[in-house]
N, C-alpha and C positions, 0 to 999 in steps of 0.2 A: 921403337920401344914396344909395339904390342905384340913384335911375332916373338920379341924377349919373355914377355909377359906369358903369354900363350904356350911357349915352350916349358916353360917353369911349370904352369899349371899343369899339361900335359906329363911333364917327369913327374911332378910329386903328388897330383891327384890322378888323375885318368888314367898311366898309365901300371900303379900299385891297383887300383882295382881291376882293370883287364885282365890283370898278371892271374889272378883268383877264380879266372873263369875259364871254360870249355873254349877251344877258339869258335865253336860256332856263335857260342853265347859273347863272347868276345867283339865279334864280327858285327854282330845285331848291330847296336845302336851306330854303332860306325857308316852303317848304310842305310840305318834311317835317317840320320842326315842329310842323304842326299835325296830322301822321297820328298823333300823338300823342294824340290830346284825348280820351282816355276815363275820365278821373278819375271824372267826377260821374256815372258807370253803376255806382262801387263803391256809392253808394249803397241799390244794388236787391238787396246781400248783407245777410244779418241782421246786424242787433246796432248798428253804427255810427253809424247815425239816431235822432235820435227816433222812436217809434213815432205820437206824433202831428203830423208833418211833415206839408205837404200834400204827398203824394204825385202830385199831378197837374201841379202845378208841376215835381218833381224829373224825374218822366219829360218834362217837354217840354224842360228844360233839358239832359236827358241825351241824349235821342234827338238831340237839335240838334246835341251835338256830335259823338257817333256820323255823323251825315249828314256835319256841317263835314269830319272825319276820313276821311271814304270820298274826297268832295268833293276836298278836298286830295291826298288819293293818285290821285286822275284825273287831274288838272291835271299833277302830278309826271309821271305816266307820258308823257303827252301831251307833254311840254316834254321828256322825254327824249330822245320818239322821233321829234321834230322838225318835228312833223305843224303844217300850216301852220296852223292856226287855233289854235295851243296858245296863245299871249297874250293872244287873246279870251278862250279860255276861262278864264285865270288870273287875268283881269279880273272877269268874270264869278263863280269863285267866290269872290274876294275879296269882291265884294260881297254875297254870300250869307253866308258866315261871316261879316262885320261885322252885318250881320242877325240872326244867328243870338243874336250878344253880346249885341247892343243887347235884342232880346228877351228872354234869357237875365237878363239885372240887370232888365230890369221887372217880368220875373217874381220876381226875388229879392228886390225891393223893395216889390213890393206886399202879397207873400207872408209876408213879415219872416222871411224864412230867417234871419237871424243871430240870430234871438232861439229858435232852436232847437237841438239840439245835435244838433251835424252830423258829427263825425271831422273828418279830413281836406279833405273837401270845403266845413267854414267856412272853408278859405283861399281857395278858388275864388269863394265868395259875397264874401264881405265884401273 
């Protein structure tokens, strides 16, 4: 019901007002979204994890979106400042953060992160 929800909102609010914008100006908030992605680094505070979690997993998972998030704030700045290559680049790290996911669930799949107790960040995994 909510990617219903979500959708709907997206056709008839978010995306009539995109439509009205520059794609760069379009692009902004879309990738500020993701300067957001530091959830799965709460992992690396005590207490919230299992202590027996693969750890090697959680840091590739976390460092990835640490990067995605820096990644995304380049793109942002660059599309701000109208610099001529800024939709390569937003292409380009599009395709690095879809990367980044895909990797991200292999590793939480292989790993069987949902069968450990995670906080918070078993909403991220599963």
């Amino acid at each position: 019901m909510s990617l219903v929800i979500f959708a709907l909102v997206a056709k008839w609010y978010i995306s009539p007002a995109l439509d009205k914008r520059s794609m760069e100006d379009a692009l902004v908030p879309l990738f500020l979204v993701h300067t957001l992605r530091y959830l799965p680094s709460s992992g690396f505070a005590p207490g919230p994890l299992d202590p027996e979690i693969p750890m090697e997993a959680m840091s590739q998972i976390a460092y990835g979106d640490v990067a995605s998030a820096l990644l995304a704030l380049v793109a942002v700045l660059l599309l701000r400042l109208r610099w001529s290559g800024a939709i390569a680049v937003a292409w380009v790290v599009n395709i690095l953060m879809s990367l980044d996911w895909l990797n991200a669930t292999m590793l939480a799949a292989s790993n069987e992160l949902v069968t450990y107790r995670m906080g918070v960040n078993w909403y991220i995994i599963s």
